[in-house]
C-alpha positions in Angstrom: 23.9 -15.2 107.8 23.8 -12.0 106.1 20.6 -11.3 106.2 20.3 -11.9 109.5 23.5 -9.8 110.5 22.0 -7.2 108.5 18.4 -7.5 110.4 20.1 -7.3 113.8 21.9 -3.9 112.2 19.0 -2.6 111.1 16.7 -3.2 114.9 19.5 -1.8 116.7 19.5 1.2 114.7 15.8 1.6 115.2 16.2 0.7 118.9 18.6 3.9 119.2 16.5 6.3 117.1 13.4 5.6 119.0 15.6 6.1 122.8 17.2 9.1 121.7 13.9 10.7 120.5 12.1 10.3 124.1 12.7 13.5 126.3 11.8 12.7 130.0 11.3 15.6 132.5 14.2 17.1 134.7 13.3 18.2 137.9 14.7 21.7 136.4 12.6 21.7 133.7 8.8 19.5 134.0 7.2 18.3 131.0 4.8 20.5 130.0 1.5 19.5 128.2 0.4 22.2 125.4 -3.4 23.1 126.2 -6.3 24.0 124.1 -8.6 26.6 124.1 -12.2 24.3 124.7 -14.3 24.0 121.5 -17.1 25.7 123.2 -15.3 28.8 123.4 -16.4 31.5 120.8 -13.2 33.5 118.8 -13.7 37.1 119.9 -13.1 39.7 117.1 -10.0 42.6 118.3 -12.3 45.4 119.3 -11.3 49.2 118.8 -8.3 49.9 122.0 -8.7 54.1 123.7 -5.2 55.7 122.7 -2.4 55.0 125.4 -2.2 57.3 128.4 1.5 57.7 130.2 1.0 56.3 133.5 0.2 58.8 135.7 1.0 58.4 140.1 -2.6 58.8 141.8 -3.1 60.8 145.0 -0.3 59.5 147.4 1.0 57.0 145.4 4.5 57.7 143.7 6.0 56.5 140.8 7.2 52.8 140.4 11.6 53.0 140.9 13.3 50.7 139.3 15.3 47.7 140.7 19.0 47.9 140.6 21.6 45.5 140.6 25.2 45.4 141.8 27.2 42.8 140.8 30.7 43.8 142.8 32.9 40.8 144.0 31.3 37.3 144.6 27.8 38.7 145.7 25.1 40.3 143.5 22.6 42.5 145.5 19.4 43.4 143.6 17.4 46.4 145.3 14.0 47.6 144.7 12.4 50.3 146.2 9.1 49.5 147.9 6.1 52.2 148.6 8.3 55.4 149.3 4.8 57.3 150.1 6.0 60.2 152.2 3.3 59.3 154.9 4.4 56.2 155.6 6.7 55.6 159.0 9.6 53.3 157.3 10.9 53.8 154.1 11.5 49.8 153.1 13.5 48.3 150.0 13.3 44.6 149.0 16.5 43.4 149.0 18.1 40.2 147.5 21.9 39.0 147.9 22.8 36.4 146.1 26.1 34.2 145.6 27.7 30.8 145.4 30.6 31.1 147.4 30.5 33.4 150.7 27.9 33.3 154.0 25.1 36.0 153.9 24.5 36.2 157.2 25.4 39.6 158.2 22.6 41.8 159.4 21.9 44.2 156.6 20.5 47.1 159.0 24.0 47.2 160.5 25.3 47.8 157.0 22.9 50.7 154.9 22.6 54.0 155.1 19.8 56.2 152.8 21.1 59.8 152.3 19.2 62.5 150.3 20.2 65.4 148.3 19.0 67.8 150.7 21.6 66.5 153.4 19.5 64.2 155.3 21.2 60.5 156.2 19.5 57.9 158.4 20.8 53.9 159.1 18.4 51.1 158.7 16.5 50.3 161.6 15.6 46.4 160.3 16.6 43.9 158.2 13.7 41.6 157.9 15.6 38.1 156.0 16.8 35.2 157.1 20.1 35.2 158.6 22.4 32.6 156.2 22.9 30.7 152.7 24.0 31.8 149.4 20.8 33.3 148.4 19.0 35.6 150.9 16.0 38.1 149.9 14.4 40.3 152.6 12.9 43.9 153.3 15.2 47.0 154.6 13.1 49.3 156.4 14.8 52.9 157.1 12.7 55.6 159.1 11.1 57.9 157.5 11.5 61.0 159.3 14.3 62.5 161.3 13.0 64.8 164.1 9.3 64.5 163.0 10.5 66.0 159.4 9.6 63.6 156.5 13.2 62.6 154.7 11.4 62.7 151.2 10.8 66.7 151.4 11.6 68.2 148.7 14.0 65.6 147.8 15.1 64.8 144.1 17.6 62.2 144.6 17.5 59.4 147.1 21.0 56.6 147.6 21.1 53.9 149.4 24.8 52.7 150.8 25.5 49.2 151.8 28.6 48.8 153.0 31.0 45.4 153.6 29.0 43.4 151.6 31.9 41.5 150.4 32.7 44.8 148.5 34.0 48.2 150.5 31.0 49.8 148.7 27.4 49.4 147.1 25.6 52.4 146.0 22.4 52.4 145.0 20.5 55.7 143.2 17.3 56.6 142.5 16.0 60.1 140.5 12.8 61.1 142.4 11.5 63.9 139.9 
């Protein structure tokens, strides 16, 4: 009786072992198969890299801003600045709003303002998103001229204002030069 007591122990503790050990998929997170280079493929030695250049902006094209984030009240808003070239018609941003507890579906052009350092203001003209959800990511177009003047001239600093966004006040500013 003892032996078999202890070989029923002994198969349930194997039994265990080997169902803890198995990880199935989540939908979050899909199993994921490691992958081999194929035999065929030759290894390539490192060859000799050119010293780094700094990036450098080429004819019209300006320099990459960065993305920034506002994280004010329930709602984050994330907001990148898309190609400000100064001969475009709209200046646009990629907006994204994002929460877990309030309705986005205000329209965003009713909301921003862009403003300059040299005194010049202008209000969004379109808010290109779906209207709705807890997570809402869409393009901000402002124009980019005010009485056939270019806003960019001569500008340094450049903020974008969105206001009522479950916050009085988001303020968003970029360093042109």
């Amino acid at each position: 009786m003892r032996r078999l007591s202890f070989l029923l122990f002994l198969a349930f503790g194997l039994l265990l072992t080997a169902c803890s050990s198995t990880s199935l998929p989540t939908p979050d997170r899909p199993a994921v198969e490691p992958t081999a280079l194929p035999p065929t493929q030759p290894f390539a030695a490192p060859t000799q890299a050119a010293p780094a250049q700094p990036a450098q902006p080429v004819g019209n094209q300006p320099t990459q801003l960065a993305e920034l984030t506002d994280s004010q009240g329930a709602v984050t808003v994330i907001v990148k600045p898309l190609d400000l070239n100064s001969s475009a018609d709209m200046l646009s941003f990629e907006v994204t709003l994002d929460t877990h507890s309030i309705d986005l579906s205000m329209d965003l052009a009713a909301l921003a303002t862009l403003t300059t350092d040299t005194g010049q203001s202008v209000r969004a003209t379109l808010w290109d998103a779906p209207l709705g959800g807890h997570h809402v990511s869409g393009t901000l177009s402002f124009p980019a001229s005010v009485e056939s003047k270019p806003i960019l001239d001569g500008v340094s600093k450049l903020t974008l204002i969105i206001k009522d966004v479950d916050a009085p006040e988001r303020i968003f500013a970029w360093d042109l030069k």
